[in-house]
VOMI-591737 format. One line per 2 residues: number of its first residue (from 1); their letters; for each residue x, z, y of N, C-alpha, C, O. Coordinates in steps of 0.001 Angstrom, whole numbers. Layout:
N
NUM = A = X:Z:Y:X:Z:Y:X:Z:Y:X:Z:Y  ...
***
This chain:
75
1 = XX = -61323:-203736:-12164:-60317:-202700:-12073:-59302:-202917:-13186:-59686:-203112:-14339  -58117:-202889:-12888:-56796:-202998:-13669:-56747:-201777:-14032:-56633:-200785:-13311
3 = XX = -56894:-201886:-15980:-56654:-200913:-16979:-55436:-200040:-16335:-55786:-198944:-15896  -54462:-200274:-16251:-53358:-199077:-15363:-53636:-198075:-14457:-53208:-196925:-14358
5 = XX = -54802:-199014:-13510:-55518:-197931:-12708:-56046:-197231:-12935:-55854:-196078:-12549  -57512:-197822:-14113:-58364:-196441:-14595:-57810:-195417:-15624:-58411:-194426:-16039
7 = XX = -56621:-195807:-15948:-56199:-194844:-16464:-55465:-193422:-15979:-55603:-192238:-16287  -54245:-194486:-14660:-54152:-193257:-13649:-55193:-192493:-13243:-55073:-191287:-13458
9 = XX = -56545:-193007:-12521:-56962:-192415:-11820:-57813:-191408:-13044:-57933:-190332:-12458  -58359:-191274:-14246:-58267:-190525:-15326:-57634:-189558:-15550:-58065:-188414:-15408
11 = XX = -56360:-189897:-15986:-55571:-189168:-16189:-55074:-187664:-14377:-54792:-186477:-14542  -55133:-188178:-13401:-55321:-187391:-12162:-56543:-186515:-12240:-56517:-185425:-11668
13 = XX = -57744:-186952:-12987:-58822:-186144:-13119:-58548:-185105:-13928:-59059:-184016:-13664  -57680:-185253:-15079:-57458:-184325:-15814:-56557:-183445:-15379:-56589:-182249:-15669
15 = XX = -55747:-183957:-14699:-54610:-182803:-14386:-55148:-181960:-13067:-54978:-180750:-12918  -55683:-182645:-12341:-56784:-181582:-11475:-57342:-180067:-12077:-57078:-178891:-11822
17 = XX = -58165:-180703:-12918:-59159:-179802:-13994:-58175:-179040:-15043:-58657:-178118:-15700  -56722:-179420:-15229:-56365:-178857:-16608:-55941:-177282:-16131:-55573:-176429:-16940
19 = XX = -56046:-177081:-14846:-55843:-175403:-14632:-56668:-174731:-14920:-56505:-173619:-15422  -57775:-175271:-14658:-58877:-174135:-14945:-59077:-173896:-16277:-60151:-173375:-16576
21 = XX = -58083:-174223:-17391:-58506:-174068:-18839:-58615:-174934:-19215:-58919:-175840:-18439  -58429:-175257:-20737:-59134:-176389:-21804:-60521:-176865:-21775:-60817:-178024:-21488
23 = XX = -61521:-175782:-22132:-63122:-175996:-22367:-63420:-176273:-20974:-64160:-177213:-20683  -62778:-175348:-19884:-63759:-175889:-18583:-63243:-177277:-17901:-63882:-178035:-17171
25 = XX = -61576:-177411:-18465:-61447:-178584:-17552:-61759:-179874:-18412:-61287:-180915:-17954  -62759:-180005:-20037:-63094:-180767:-20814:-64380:-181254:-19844:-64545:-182340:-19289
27 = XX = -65218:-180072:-19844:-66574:-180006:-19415:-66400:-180806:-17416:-67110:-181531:-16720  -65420:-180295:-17288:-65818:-180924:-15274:-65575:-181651:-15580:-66529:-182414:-15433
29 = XX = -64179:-182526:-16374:-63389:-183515:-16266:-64684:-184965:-16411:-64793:-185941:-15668  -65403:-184645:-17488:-66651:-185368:-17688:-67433:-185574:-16573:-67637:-186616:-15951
31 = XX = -67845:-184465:-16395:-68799:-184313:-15055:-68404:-184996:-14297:-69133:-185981:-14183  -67242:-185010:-13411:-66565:-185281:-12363:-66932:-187281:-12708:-67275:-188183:-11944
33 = XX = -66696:-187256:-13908:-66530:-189195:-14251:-67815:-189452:-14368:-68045:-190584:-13943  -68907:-188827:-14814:-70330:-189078:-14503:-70707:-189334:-13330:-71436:-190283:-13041
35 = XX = -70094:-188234:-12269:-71495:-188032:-10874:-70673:-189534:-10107:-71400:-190373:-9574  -69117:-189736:-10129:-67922:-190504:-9114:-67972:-191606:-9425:-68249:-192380:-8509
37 = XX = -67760:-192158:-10687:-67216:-193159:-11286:-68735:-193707:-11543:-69702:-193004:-11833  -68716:-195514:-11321:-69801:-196394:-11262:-69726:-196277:-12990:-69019:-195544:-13681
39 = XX = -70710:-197267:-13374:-70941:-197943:-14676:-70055:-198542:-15133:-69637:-198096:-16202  -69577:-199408:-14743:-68380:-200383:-14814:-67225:-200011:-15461:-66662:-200520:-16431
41 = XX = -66895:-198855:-14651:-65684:-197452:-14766:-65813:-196765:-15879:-64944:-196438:-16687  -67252:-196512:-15876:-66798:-195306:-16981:-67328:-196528:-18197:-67136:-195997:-19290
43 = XX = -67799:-197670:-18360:-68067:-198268:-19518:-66556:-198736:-20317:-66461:-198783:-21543  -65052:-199172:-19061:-64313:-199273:-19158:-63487:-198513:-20083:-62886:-198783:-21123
45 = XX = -63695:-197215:-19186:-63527:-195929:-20035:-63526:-195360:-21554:-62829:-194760:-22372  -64986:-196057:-21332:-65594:-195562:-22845:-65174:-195970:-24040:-64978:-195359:-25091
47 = XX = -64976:-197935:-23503:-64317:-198682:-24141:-63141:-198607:-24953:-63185:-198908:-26146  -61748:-198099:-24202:-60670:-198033:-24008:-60806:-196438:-25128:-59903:-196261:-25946
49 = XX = -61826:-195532:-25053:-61744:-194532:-25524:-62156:-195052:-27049:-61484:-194531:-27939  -62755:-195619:-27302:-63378:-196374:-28605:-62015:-197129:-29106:-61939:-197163:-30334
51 = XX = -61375:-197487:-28700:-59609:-198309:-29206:-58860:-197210:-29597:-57913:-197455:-30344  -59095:-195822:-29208:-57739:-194864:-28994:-57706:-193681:-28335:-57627:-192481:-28600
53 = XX = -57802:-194472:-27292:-57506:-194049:-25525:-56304:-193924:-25691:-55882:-192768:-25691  -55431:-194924:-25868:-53757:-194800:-25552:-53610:-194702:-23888:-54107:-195348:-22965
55 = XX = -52476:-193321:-23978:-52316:-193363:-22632:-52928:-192296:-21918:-52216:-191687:-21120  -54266:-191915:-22075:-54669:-191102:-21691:-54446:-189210:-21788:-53860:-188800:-22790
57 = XX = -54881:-188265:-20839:-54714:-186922:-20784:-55411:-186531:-22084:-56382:-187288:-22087  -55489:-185701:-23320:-56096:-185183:-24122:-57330:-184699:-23335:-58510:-184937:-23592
59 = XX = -56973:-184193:-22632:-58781:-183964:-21782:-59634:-184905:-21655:-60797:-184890:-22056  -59242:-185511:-21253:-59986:-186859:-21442:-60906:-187681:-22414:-61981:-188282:-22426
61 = XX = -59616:-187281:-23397:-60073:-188095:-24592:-60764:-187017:-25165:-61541:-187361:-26056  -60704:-185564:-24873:-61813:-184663:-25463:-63125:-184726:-24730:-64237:-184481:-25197
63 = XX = -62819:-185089:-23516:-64255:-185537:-22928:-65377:-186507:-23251:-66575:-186309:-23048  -64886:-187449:-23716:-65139:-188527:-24555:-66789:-188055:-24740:-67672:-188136:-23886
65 = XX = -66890:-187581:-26023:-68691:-187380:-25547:-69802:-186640:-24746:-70947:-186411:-25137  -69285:-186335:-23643:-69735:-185844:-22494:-69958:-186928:-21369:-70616:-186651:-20366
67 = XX = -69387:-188182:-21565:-69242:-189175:-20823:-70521:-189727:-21103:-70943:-189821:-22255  -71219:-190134:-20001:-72466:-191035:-20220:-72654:-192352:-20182:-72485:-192835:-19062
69 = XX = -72895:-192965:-20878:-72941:-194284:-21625:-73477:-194944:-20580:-74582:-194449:-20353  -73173:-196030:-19655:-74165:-196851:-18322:-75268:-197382:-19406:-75177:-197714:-20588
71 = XX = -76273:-197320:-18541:-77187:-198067:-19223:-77311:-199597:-19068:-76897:-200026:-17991  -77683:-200283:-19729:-77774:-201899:-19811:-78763:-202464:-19196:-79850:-201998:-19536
73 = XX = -78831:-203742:-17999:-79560:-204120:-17311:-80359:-204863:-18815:-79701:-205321:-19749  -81760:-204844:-18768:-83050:-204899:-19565:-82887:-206608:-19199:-82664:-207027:-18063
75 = X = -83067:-207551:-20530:-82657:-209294:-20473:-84075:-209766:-19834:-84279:-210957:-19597
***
């Protein structure tokens, strides 16, 4: 996935969620990238959030530790 994308499609998560409030649209905005978004996605994510998160909705980047870490295939 091209960084431009996961960021749009991020940033659309947030502006979804940013009506319902700050705290609640922190809390779905997460949720929503947990239950939807593969490993891949949100490791991308996480990544990109660990640099900055340039670019991204403040929701987002307040979501940040609500986001669940993929777990690592065992060597």
């Amino acid at each position: 996935m091209e960084q431009r994308d996961m960021l749009r499609m991020a940033n659309q998560i947030a502006a979804f969620f940013n009506g319902s409030g700050p705290e609640a649209a922190v809390k779905d905005a997460a949720e929503h990238i947990n239950k939807f978004w593969e490993p891949r996605m949100r490791q991308a994510l996480l990544a990109h959030l660990q640099k900055g998160g340039e670019g991204l909705d403040p929701t987002i980047v307040k979501a940040a530790g609500l986001i669940r870490k993929p777990k690592t295939a065992a060597a």
